[in-house]
N, C-alpha and C positions, 0 to 999 in steps of 0.2 A: 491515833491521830492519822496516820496512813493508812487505815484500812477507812477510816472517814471519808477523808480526799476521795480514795480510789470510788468510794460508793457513792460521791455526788458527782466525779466523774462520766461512770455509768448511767447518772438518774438522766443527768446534762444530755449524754449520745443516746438515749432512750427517746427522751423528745424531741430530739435534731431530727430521730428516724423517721418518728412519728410523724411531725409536720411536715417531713420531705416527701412521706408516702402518701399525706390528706390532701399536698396541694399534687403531687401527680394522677390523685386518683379525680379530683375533681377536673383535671384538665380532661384527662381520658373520658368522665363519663360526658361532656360537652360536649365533645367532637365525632365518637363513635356513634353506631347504630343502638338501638334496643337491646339485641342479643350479645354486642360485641361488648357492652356495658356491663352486661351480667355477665360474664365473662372475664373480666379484667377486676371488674368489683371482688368477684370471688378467688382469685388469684391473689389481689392483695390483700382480703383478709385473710387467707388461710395462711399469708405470709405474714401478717402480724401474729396468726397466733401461737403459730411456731415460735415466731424470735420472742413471743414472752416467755416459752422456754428456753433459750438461749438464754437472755440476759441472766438468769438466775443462776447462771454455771454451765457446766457439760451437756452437749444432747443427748451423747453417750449412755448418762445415767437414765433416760425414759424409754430406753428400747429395750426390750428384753423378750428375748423368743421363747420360753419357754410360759410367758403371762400370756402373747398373742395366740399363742397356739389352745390354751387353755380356754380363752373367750370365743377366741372364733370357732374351735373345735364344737364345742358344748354348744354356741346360738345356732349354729348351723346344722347340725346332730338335733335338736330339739327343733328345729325350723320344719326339717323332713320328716320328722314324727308326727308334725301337727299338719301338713300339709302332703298334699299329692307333688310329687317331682315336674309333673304337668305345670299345675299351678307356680310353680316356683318358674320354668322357664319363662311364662306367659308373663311376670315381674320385670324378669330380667328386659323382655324384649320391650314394654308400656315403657320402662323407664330409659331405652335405647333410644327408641322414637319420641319419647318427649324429649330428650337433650340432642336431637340431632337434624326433626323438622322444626320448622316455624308452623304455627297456627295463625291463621290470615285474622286480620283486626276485622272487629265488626261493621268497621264503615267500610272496609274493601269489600267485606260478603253483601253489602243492603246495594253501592255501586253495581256490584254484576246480577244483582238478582232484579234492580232498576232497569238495567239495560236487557233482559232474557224476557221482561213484561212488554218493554216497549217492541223487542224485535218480535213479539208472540203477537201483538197487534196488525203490526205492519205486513209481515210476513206467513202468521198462523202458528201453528202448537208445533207441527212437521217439522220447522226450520229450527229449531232448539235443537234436533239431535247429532248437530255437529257440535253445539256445545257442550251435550253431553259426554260424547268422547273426548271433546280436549279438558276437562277440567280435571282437577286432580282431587279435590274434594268428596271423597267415597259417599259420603251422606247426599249431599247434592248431585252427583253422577243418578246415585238410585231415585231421588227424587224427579227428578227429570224423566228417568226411563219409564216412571210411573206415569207419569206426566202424557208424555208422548203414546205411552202403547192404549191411552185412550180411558183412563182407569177413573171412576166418579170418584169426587172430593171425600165424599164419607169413607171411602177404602183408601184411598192415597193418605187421610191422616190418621184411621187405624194403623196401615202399616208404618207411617213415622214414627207412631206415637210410640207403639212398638217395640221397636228399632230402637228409640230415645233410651226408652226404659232400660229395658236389657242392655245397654253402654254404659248405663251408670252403673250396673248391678258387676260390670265385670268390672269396672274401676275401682269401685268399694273393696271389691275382695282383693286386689290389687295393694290398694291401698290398709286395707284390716290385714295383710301377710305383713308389708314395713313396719304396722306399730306391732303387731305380735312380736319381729324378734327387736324392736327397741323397750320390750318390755322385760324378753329374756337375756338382752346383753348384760345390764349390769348383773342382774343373778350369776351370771357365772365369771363376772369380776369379782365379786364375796367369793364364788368357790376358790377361784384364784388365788386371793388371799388367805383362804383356811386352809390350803396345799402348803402356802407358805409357813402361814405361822406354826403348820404341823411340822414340817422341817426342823421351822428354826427354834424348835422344845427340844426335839428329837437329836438336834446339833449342840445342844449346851453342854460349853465348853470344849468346843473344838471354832476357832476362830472362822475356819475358810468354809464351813458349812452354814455360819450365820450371814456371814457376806455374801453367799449366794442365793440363801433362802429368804433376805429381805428385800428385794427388787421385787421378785414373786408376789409376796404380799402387797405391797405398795402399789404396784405398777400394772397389777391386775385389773384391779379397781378403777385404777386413770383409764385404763382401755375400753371398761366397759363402759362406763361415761361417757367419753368420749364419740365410742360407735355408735352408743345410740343416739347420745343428742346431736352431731356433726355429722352422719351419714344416715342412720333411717330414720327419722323422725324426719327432715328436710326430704329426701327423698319422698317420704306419703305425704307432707304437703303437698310438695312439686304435684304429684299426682293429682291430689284435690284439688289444685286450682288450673290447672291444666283443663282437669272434666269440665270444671264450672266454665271454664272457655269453651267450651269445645260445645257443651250442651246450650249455651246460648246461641251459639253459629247453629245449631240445630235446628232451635225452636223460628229462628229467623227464617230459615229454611223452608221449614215446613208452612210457615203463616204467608210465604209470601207464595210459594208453589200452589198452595189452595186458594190464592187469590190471583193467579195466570188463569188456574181452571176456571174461576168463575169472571172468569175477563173483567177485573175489576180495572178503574184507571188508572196507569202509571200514576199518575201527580199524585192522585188517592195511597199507592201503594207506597209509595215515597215517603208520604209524608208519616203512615203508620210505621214504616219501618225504620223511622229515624226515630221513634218512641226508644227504639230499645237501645241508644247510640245515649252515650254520655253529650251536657249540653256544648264542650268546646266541640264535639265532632261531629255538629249536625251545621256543616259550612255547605256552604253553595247551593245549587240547585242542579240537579241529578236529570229531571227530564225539564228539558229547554229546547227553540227549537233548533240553536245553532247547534248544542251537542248529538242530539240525535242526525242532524243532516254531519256533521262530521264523523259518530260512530258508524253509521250506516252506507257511507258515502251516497249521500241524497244531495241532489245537485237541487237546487233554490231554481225555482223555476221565474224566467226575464221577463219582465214589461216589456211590449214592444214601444218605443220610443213616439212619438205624438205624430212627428213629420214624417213617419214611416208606415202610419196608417193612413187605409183606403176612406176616400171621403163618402162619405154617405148621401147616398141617391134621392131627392127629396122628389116626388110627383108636385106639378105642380094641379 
């Protein structure tokens, strides 16, 4: 009867937490930005899924050093077999820079590449190469300097196309090393567990040799599950959906720089390159004539007033 009580006690504080963590998470994801959202999102689940190992008893019982050392040792021993040391850095650092730049939304890239058409009209191809140095957009910098050094459209989108290609190709393998060791992690949670359960044969009938050889086996297993579906497998997504952003701001890139070259119209380029903009984000209007006299500071040229004009001389 009291182990009853205690156990709907726990059910009761289980769902108190739960709804105290869904409405804070919802308040949080309201008020924050994009990134700060994802960010607090993933703090509170990886805090829920810890405490559903808490409620079930001790933490104590799912750590064990000698299952972690046996998972990680073996995916990462096997990761270096199958890959160059090289390749392994070049992971490490895609998945630095994906969690630590923002990648610019596609209607912020169609807005500047709007205004680099309009200033290339008013101004010529020449005056773009300030823009080229201040932007931070490595893809677009080189487009530009194709741009500028005078380069025909046929060659400016071979080398994007290029360019395109071989970024996806280094993502890919980027991406094909993450699932390669989410495919070798749980394999060496099984071995994990056949260390154990060889122990815990090898132990029968000595008490303190089963108690130590059954976490081993157990806990192996959790580890390797665990690392691969909660750490690499997320990570190679993060990756592929990262590229497929990044290869869109590309191709954007590239279709609107071949159309500066071929001085096509702002209002024409606009209107193409809000094709590739989802429909809530194709708001406003990009070239107008108040915004360009305010981007460019273009002073509106004055009427002279009626009674401040010279009357006209008629012969008689």
């Amino acid at each position: 009867m009291g182990a009853k009580k205690e156990m709907d006690s726990l059910n009761q504080l289980a769902g108190s937490l739960f709804r105290l963590m869904g409405t804070v998470t919802l308040a949080a994801l309201r008020w924050c930005g994009k990134e700060t959202r994802k960010v607090i999102g993933l703090v509170i689940c990886v805090g829920l899924f810890c405490a559903g190992f808490g409620l079930e008893g001790n933490m104590g019982l799912y750590f064990n050093v000698a299952a972690l050392l046996i998972v990680l040792g073996g995916t990462f021993g096997a990761t270096l077999i199958c890959f160059q040391s090289k390749r392994l850095m070049i992971v490490y650092q895609v998945l630095r820079t994906s969690y630590r730049t923002r990648v610019k939304e596609p209607d912020e890239i169609v807005a500047i590449l709007v205004d680099l058409a309009v200033k290339s009209r008013l101004r010529g191809v020449l005056s773009l190469q300030e823009d080229e140095d201040a932007t931070s957009m490595t893809f677009l910098r080189r487009a530009l300097g194709f741009l500028i050094d005078g380069y025909k459209a046929r060659e400016i989108k071979d080398f994007l196309c290029t360019e395109m290609q071989f970024f996806r190709l280094r993502r890919e393998e980027s991406e094909r090393v993450l699932r390669t060791m989410a495919e070798i992690c749980p394999a060496f949670g099984l071995v994990g567990s056949v260390v154990g359960l060889v122990s815990l044969i090898a132990g029968v009938g000595e008490p303190s040799v089963v108690l130590s050889a059954v976490p081993i086996a157990l806990i192996s297993t959790l580890y390797g599950v665990v690392l691969a579906n909660f750490l690499f497998l997320p990570f190679a997504a993060n990756i592929r959906e990262r590229t497929d952003r990044e290869l869109l701001l590309q191709r954007i890139v590239t279709d609107a720089v071949l159309a500066i070259e071929s001085e096509v119209n702002p209002r024409v380029l606009e209107m193409k390159l809000k094709s590739f903009l989802t429909p809530s984000s194709r708001h406003g209007r990009l070239v107008s004539l108040e915004r360009i006299q305010k981007k460019f500071n273009i002073q509106p040229k004055r009427s002279e007033p009626a009674s401040t004009r010279r009357p006209s001389t008629q012969h008689s």
